[in-house]
mmCIF file of the N, C-alpha and C atoms, coordinates in Angstrom:
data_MODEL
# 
_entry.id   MODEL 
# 
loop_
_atom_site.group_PDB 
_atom_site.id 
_atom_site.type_symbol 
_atom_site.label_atom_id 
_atom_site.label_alt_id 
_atom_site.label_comp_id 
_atom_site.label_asym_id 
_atom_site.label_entity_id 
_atom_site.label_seq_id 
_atom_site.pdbx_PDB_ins_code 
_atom_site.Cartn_x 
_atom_site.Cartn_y 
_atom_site.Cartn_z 
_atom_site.occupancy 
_atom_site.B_iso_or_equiv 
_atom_site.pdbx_formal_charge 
_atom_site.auth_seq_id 
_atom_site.auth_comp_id 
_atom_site.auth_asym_id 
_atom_site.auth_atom_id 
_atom_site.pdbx_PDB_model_num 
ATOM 1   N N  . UNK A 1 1  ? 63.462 104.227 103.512 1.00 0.00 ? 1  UNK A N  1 
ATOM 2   C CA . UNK A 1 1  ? 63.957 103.030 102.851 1.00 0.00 ? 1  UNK A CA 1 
ATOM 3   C C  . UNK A 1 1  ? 65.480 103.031 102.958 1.00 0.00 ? 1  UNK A C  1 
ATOM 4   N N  . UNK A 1 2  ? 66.291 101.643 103.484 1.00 0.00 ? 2  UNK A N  1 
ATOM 5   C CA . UNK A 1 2  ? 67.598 101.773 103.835 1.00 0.00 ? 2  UNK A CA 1 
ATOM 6   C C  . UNK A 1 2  ? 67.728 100.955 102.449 1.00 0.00 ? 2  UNK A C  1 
ATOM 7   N N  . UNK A 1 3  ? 68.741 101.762 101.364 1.00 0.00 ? 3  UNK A N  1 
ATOM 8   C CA . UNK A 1 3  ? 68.944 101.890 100.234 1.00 0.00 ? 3  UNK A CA 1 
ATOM 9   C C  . UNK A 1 3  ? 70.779 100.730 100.445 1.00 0.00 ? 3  UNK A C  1 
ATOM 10  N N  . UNK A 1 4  ? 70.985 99.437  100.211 1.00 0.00 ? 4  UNK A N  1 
ATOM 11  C CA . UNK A 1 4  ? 72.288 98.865  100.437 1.00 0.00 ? 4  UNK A CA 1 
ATOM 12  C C  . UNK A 1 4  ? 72.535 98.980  98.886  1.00 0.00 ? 4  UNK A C  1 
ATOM 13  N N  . UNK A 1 5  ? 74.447 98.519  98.646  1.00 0.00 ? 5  UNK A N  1 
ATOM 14  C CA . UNK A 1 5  ? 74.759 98.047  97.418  1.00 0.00 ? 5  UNK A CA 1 
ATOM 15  C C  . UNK A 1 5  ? 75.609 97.048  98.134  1.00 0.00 ? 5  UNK A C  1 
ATOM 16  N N  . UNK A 1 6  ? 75.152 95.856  97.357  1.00 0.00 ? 6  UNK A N  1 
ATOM 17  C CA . UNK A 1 6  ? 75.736 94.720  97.903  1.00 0.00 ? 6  UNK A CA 1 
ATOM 18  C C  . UNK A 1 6  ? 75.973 93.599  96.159  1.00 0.00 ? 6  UNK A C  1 
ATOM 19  N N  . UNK A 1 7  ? 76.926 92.585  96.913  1.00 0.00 ? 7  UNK A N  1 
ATOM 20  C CA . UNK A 1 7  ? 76.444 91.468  96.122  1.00 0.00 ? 7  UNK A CA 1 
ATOM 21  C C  . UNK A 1 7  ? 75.458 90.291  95.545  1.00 0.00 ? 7  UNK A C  1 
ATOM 22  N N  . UNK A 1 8  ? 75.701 90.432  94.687  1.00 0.00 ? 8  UNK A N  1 
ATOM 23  C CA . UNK A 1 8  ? 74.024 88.968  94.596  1.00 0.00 ? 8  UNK A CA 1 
ATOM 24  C C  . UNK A 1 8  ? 74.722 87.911  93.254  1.00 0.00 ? 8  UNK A C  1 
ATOM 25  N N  . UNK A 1 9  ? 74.251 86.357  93.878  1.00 0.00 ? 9  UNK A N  1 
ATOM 26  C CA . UNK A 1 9  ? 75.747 85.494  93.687  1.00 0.00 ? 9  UNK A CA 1 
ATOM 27  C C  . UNK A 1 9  ? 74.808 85.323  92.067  1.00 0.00 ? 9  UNK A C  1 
ATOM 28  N N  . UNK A 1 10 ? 75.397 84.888  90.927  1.00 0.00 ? 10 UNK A N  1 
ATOM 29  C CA . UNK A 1 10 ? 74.805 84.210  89.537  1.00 0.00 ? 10 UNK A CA 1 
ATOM 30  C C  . UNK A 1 10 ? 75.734 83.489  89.150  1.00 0.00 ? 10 UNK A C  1 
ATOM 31  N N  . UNK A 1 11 ? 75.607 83.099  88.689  1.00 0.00 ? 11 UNK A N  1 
ATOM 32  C CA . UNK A 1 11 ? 76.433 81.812  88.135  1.00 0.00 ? 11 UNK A CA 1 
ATOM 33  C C  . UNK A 1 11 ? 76.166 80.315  88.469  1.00 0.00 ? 11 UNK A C  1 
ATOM 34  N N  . UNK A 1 12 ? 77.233 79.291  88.378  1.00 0.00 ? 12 UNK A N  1 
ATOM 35  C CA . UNK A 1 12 ? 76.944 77.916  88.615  1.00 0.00 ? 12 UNK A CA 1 
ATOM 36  C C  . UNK A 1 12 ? 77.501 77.412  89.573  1.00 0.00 ? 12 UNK A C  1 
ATOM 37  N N  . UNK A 1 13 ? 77.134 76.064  90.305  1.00 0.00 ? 13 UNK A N  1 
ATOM 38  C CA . UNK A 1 13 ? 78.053 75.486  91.176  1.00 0.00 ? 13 UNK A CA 1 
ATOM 39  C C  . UNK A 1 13 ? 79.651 75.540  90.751  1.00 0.00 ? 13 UNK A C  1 
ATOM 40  N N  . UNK A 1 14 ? 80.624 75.940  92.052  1.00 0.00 ? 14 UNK A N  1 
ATOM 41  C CA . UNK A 1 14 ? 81.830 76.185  92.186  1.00 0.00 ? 14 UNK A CA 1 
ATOM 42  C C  . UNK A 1 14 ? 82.117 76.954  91.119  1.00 0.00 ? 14 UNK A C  1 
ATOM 43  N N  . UNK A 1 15 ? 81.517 77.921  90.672  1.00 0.00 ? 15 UNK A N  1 
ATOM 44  C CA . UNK A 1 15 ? 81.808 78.847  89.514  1.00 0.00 ? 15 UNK A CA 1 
ATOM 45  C C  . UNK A 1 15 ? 81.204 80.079  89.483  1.00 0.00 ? 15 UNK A C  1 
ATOM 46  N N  . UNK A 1 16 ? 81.732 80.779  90.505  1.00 0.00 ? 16 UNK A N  1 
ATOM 47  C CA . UNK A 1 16 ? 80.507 81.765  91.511  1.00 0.00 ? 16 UNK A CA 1 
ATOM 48  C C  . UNK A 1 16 ? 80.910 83.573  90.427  1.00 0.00 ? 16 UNK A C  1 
ATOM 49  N N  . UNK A 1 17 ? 79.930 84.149  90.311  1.00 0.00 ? 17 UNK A N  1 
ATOM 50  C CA . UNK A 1 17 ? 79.860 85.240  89.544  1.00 0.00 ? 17 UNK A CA 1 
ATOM 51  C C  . UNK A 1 17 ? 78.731 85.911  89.834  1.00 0.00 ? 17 UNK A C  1 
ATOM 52  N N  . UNK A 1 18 ? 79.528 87.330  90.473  1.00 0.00 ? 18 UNK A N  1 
ATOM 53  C CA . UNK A 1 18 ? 78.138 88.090  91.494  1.00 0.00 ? 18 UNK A CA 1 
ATOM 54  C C  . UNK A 1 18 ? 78.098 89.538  90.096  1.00 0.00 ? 18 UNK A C  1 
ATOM 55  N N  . UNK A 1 19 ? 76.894 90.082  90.578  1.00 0.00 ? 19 UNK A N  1 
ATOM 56  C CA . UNK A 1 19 ? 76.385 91.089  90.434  1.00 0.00 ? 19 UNK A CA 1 
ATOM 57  C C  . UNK A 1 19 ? 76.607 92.491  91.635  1.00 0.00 ? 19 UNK A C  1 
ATOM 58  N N  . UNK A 1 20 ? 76.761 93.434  91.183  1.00 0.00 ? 20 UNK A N  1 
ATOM 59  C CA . UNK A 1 20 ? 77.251 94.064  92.223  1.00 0.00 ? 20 UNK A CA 1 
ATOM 60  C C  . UNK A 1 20 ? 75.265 95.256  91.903  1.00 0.00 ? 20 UNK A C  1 
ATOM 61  N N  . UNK A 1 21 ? 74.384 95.004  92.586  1.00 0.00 ? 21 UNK A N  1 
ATOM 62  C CA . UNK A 1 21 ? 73.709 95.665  92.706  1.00 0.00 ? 21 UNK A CA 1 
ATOM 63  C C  . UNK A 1 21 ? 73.208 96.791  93.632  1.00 0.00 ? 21 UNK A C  1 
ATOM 64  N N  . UNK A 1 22 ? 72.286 97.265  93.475  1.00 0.00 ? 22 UNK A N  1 
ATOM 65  C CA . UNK A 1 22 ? 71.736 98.423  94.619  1.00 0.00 ? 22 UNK A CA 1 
ATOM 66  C C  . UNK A 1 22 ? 69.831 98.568  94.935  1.00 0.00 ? 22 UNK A C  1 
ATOM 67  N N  . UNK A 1 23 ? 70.013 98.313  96.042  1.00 0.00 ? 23 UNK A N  1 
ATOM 68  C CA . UNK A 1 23 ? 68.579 97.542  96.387  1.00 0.00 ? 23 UNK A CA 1 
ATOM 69  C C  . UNK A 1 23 ? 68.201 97.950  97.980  1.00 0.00 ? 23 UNK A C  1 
ATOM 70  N N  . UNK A 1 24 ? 67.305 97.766  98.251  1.00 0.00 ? 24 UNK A N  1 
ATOM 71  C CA . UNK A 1 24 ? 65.970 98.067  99.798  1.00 0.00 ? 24 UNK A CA 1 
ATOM 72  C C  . UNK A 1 24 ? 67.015 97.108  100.362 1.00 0.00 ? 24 UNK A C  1 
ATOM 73  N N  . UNK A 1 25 ? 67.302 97.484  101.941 1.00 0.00 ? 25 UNK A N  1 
ATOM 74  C CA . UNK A 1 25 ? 67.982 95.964  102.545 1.00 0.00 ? 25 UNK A CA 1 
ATOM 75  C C  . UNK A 1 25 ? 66.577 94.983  102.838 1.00 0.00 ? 25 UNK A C  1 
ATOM 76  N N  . UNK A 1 26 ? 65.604 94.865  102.626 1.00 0.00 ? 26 UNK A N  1 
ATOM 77  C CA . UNK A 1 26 ? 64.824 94.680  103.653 1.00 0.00 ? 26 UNK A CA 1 
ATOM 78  C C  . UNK A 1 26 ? 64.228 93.298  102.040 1.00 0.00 ? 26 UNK A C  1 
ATOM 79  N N  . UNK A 1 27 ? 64.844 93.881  100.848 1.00 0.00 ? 27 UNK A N  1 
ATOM 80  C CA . UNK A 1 27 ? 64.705 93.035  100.000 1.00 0.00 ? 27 UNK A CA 1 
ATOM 81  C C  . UNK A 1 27 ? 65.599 91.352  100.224 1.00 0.00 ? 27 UNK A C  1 
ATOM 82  N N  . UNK A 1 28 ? 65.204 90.590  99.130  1.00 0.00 ? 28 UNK A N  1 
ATOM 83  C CA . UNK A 1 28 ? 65.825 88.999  99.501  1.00 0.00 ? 28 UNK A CA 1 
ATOM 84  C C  . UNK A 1 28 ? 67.339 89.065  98.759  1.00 0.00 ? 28 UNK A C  1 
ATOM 85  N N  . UNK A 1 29 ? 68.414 88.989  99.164  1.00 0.00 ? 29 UNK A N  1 
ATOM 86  C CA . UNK A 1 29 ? 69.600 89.473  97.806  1.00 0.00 ? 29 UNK A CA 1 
ATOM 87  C C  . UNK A 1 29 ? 69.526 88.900  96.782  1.00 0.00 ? 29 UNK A C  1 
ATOM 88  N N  . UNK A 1 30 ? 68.981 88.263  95.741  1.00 0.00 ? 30 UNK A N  1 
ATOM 89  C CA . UNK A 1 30 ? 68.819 87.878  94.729  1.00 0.00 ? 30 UNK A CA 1 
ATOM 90  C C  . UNK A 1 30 ? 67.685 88.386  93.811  1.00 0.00 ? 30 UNK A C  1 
ATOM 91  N N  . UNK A 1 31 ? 66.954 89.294  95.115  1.00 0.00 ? 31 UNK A N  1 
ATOM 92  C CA . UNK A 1 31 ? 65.570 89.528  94.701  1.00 0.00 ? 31 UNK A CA 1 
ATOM 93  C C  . UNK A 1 31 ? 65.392 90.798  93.767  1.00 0.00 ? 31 UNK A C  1 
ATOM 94  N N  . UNK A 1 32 ? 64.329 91.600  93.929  1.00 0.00 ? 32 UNK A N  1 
ATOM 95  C CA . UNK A 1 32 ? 64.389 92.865  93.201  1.00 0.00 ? 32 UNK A CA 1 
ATOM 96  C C  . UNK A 1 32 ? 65.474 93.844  93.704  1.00 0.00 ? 32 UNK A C  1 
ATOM 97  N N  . UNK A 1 33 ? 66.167 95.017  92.724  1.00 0.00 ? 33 UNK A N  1 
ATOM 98  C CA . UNK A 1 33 ? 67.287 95.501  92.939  1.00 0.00 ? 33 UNK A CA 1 
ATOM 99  C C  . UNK A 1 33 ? 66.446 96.945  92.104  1.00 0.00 ? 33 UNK A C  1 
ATOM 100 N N  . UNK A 1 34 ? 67.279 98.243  92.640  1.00 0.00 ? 34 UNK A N  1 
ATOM 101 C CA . UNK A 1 34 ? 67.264 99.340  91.530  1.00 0.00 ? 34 UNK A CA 1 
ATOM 102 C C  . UNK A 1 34 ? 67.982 99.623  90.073  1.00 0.00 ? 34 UNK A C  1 
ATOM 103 N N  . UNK A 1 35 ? 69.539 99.229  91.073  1.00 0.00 ? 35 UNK A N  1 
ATOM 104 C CA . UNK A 1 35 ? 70.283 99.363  89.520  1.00 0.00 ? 35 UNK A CA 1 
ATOM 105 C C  . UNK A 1 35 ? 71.463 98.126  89.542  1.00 0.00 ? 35 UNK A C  1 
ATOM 106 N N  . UNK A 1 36 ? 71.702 97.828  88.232  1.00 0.00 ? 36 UNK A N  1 
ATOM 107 C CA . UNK A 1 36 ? 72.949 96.837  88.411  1.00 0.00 ? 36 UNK A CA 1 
ATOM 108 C C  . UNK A 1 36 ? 74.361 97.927  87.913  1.00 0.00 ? 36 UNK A C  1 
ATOM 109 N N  . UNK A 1 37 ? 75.242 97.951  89.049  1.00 0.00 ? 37 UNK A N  1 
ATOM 110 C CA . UNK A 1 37 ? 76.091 98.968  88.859  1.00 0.00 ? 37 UNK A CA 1 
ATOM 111 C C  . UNK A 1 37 ? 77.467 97.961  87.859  1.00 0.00 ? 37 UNK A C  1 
ATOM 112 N N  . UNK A 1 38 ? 77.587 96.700  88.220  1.00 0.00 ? 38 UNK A N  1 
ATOM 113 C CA . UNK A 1 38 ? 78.672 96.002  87.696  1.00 0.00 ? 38 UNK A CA 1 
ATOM 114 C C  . UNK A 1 38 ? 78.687 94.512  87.989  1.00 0.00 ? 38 UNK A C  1 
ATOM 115 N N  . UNK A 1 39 ? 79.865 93.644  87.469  1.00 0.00 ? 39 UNK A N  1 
ATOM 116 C CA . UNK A 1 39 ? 80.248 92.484  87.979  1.00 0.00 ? 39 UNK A CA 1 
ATOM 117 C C  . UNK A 1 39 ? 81.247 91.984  88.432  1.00 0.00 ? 39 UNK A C  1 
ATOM 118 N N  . UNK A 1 40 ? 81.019 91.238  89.356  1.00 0.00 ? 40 UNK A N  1 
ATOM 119 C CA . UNK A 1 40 ? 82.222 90.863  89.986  1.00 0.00 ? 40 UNK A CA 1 
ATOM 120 C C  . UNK A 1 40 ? 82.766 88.925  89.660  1.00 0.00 ? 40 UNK A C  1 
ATOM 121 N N  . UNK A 1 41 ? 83.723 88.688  89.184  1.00 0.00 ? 41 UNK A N  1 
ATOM 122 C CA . UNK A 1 41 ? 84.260 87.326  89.048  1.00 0.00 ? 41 UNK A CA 1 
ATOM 123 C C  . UNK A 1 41 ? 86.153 86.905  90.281  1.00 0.00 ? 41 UNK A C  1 
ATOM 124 N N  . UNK A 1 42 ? 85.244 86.228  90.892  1.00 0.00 ? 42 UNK A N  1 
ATOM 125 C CA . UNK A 1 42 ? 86.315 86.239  91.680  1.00 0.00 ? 42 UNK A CA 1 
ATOM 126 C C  . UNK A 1 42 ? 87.537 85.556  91.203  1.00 0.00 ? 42 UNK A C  1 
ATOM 127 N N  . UNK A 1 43 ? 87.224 84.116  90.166  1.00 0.00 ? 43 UNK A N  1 
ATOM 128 C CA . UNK A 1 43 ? 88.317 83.565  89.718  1.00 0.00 ? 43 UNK A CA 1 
ATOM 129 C C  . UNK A 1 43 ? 88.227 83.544  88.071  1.00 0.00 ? 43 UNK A C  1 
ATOM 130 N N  . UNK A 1 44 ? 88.309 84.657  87.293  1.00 0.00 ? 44 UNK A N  1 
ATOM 131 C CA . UNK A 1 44 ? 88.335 85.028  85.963  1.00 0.00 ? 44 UNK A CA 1 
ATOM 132 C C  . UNK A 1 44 ? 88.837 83.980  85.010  1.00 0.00 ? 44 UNK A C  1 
ATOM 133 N N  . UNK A 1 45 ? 88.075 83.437  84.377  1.00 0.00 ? 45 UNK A N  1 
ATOM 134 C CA . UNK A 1 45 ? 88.680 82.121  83.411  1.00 0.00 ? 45 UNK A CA 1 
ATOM 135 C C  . UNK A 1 45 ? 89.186 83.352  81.456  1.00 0.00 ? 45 UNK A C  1 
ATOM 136 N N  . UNK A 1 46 ? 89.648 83.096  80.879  1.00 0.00 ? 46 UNK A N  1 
ATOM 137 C CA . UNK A 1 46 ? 90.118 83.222  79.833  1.00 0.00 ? 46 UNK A CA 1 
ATOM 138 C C  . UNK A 1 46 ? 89.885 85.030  79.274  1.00 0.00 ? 46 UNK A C  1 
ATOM 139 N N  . UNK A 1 47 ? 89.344 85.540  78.750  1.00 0.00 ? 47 UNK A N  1 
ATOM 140 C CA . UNK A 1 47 ? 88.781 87.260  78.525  1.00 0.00 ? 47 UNK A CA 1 
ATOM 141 C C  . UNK A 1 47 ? 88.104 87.690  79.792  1.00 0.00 ? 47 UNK A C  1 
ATOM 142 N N  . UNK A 1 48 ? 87.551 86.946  80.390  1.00 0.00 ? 48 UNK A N  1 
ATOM 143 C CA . UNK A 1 48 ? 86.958 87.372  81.705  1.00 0.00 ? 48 UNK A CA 1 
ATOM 144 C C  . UNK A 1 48 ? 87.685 88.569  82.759  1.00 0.00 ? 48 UNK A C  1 
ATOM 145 N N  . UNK A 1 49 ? 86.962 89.631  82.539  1.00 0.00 ? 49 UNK A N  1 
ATOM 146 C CA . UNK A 1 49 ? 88.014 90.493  83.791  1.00 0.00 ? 49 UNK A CA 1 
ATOM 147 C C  . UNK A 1 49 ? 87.017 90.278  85.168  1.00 0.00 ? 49 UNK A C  1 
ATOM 148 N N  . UNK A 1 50 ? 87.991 90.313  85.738  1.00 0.00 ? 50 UNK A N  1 
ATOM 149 C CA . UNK A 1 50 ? 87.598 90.294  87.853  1.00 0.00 ? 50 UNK A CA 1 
ATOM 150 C C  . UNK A 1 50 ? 86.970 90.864  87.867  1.00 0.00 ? 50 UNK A C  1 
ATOM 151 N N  . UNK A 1 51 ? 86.855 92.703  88.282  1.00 0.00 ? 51 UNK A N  1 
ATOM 152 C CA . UNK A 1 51 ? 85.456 93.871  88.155  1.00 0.00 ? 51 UNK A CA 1 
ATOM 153 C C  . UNK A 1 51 ? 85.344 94.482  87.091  1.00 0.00 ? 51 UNK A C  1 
ATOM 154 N N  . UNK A 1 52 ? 83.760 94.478  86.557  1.00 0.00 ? 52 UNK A N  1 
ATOM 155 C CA . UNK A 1 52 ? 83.647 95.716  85.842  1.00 0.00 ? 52 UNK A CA 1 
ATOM 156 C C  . UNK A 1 52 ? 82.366 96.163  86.675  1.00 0.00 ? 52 UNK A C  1 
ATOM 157 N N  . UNK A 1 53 ? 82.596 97.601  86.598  1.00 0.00 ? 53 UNK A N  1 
ATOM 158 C CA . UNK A 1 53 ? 82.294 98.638  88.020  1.00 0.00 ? 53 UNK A CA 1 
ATOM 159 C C  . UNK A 1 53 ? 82.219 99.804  87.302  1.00 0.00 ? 53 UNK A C  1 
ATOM 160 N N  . UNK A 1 54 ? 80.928 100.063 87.347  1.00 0.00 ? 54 UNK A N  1 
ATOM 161 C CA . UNK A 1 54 ? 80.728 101.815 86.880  1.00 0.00 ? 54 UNK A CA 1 
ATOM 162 C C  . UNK A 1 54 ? 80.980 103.070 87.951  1.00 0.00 ? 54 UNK A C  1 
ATOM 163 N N  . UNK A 1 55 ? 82.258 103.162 88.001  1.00 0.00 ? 55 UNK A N  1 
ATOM 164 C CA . UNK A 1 55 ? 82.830 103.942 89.264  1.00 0.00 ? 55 UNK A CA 1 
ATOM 165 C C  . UNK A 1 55 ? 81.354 105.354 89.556  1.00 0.00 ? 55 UNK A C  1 
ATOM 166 N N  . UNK A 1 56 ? 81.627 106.142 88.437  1.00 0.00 ? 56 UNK A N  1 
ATOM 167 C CA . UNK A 1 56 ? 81.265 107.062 88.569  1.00 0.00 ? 56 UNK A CA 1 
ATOM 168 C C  . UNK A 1 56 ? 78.952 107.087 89.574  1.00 0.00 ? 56 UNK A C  1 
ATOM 169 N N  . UNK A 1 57 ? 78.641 105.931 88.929  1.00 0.00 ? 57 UNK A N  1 
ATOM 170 C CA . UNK A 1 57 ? 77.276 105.492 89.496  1.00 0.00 ? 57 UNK A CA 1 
ATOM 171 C C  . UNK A 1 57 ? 77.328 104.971 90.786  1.00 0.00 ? 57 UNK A C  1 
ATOM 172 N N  . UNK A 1 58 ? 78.470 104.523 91.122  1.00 0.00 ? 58 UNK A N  1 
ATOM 173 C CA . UNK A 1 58 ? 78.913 104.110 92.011  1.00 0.00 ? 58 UNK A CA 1 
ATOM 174 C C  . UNK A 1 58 ? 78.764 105.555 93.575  1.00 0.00 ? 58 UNK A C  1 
ATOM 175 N N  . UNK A 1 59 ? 79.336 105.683 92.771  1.00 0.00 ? 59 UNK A N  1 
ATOM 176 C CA . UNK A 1 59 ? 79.959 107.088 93.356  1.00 0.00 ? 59 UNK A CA 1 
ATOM 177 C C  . UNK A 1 59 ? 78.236 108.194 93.813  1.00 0.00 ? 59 UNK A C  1 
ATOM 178 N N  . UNK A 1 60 ? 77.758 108.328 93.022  1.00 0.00 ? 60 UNK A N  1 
ATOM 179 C CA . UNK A 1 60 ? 76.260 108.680 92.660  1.00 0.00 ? 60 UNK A CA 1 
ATOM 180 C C  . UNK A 1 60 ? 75.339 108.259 94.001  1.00 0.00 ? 60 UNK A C  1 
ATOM 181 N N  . UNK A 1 61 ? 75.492 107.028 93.739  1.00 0.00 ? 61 UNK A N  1 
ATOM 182 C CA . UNK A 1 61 ? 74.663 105.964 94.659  1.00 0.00 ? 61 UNK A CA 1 
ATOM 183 C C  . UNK A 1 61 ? 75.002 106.605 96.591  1.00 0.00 ? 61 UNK A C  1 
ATOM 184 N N  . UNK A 1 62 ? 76.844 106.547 96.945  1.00 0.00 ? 62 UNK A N  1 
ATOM 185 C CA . UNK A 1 62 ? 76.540 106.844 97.706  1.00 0.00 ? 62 UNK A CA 1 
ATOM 186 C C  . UNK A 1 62 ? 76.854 107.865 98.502  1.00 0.00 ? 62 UNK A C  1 
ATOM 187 N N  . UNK A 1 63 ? 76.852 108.951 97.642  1.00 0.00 ? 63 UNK A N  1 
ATOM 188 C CA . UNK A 1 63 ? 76.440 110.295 97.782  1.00 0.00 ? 63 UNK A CA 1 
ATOM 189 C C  . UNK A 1 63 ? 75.131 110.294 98.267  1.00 0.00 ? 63 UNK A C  1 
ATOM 190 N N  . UNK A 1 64 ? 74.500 109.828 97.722  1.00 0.00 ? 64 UNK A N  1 
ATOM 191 C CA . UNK A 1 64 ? 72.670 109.766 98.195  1.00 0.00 ? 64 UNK A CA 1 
ATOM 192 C C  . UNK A 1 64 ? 72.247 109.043 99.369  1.00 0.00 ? 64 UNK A C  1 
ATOM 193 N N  . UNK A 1 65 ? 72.910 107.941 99.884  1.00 0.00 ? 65 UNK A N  1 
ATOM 194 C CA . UNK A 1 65 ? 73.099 107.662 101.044 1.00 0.00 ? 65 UNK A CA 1 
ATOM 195 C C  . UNK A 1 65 ? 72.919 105.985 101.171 1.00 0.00 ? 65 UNK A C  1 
ATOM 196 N N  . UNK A 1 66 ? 73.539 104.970 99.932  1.00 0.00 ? 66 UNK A N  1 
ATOM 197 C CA . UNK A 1 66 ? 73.364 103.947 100.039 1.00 0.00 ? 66 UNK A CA 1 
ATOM 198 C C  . UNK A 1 66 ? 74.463 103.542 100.508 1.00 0.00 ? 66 UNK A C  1 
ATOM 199 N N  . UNK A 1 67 ? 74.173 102.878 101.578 1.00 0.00 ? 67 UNK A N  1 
ATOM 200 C CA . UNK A 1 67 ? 75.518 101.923 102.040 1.00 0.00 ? 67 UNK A CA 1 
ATOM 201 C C  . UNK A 1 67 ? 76.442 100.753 101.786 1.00 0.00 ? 67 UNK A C  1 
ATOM 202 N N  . UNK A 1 68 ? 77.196 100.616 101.412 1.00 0.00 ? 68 UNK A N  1 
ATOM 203 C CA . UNK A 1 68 ? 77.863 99.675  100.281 1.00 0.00 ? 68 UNK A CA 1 
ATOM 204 C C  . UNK A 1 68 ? 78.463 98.415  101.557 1.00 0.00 ? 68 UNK A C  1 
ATOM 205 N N  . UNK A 1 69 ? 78.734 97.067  101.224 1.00 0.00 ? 69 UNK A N  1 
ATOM 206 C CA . UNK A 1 69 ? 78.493 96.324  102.219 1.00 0.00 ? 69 UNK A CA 1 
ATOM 207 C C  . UNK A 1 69 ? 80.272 95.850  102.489 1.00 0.00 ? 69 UNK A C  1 
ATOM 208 N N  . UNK A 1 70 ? 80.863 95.524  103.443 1.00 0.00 ? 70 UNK A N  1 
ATOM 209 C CA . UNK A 1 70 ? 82.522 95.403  103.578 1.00 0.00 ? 70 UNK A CA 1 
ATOM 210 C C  . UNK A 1 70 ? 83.006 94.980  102.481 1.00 0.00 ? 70 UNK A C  1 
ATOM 211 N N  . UNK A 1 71 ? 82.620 93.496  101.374 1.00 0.00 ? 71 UNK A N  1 
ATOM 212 C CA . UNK A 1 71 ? 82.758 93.136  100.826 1.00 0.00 ? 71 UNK A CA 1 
ATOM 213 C C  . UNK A 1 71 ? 82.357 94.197  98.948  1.00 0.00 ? 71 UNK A C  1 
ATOM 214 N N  . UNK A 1 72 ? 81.600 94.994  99.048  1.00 0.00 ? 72 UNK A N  1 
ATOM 215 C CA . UNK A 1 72 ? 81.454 95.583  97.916  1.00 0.00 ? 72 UNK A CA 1 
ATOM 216 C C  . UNK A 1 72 ? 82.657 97.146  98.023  1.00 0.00 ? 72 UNK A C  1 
ATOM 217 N N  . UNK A 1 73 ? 83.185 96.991  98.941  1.00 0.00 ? 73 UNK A N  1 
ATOM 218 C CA . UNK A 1 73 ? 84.208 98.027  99.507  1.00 0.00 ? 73 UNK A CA 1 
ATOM 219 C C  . UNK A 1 73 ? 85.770 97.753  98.991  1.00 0.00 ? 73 UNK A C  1 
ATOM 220 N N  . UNK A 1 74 ? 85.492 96.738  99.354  1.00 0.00 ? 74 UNK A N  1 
ATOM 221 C CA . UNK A 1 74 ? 86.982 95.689  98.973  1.00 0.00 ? 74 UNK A CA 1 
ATOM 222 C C  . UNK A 1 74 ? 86.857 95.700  96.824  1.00 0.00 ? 74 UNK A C  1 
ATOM 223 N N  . UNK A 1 75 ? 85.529 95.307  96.541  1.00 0.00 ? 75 UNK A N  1 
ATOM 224 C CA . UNK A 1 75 ? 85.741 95.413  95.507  1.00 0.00 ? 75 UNK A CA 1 
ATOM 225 C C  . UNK A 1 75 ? 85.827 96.841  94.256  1.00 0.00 ? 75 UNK A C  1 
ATOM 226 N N  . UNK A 1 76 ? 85.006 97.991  95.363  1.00 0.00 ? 76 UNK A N  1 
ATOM 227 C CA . UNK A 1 76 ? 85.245 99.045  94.704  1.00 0.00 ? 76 UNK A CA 1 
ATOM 228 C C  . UNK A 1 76 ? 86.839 99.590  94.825  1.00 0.00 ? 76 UNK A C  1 
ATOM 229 N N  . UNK A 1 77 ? 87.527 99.311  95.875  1.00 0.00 ? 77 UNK A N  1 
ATOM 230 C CA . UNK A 1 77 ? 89.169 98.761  95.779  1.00 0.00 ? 77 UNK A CA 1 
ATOM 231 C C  . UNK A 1 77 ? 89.794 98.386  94.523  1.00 0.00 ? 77 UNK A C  1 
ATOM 232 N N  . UNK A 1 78 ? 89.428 97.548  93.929  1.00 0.00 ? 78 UNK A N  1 
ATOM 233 C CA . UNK A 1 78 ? 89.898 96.894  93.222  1.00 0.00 ? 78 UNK A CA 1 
ATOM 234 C C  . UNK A 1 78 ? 89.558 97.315  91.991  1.00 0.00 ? 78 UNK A C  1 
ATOM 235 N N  . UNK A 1 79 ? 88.336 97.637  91.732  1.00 0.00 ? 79 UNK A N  1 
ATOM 236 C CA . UNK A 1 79 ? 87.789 98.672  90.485  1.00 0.00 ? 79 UNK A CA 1 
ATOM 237 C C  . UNK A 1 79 ? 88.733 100.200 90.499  1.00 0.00 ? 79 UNK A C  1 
ATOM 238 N N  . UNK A 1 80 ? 89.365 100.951 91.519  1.00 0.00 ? 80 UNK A N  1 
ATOM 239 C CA . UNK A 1 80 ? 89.688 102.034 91.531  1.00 0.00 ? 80 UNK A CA 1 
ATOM 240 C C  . UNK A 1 80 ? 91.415 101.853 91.246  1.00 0.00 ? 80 UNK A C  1 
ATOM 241 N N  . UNK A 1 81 ? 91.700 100.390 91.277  1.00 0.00 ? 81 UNK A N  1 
ATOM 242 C CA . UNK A 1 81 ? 93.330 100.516 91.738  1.00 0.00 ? 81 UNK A CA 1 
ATOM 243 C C  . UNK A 1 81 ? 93.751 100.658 89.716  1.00 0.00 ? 81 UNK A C  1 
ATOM 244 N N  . UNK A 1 82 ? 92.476 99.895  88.700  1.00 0.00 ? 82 UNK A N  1 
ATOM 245 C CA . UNK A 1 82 ? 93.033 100.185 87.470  1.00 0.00 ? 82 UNK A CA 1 
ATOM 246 C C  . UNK A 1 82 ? 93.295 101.285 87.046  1.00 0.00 ? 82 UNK A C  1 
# 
């Protein structure tokens, strides 16, 4: 089983708010997942922070051999720079 961590979009029209999960690639991205590691908001309105990212599960995940996707790379970036 090729184990990805990727994004999966929630939210509303023009008001996009992903999930940063970890899931089968072979699954639908919205579909069933193992774990939800964090969230991602690309344009943060009022208390809203940009990532919250459980580094350390993160970290867990791909030690074991899940592959994290360009875009969930960029955001574990951004989780590590606080």
């Amino acid at each position: 089983m090729a184990v990805v961590i990727r994004l999966a979009r929630m939210g509303s029209k023009h008001d996009p708010k992903y999930r940063i999960t970890v899931a089968d690639s072979r699954r639908y991205v919205t579909g069933k997942f193992l774990e939800v590691l964090g969230t991602y908001i690309p344009t943060p309105k009022g208390n809203d922070k940009k990532v919250v990212l459980d580094l350390a599960k993160t970290e867990e995940w791909i030690k074991k051999g899940a592959q994290p996707t360009d875009r969930v790379k960029h955001v574990i970036k951004l989780a590590q720079a606080k």
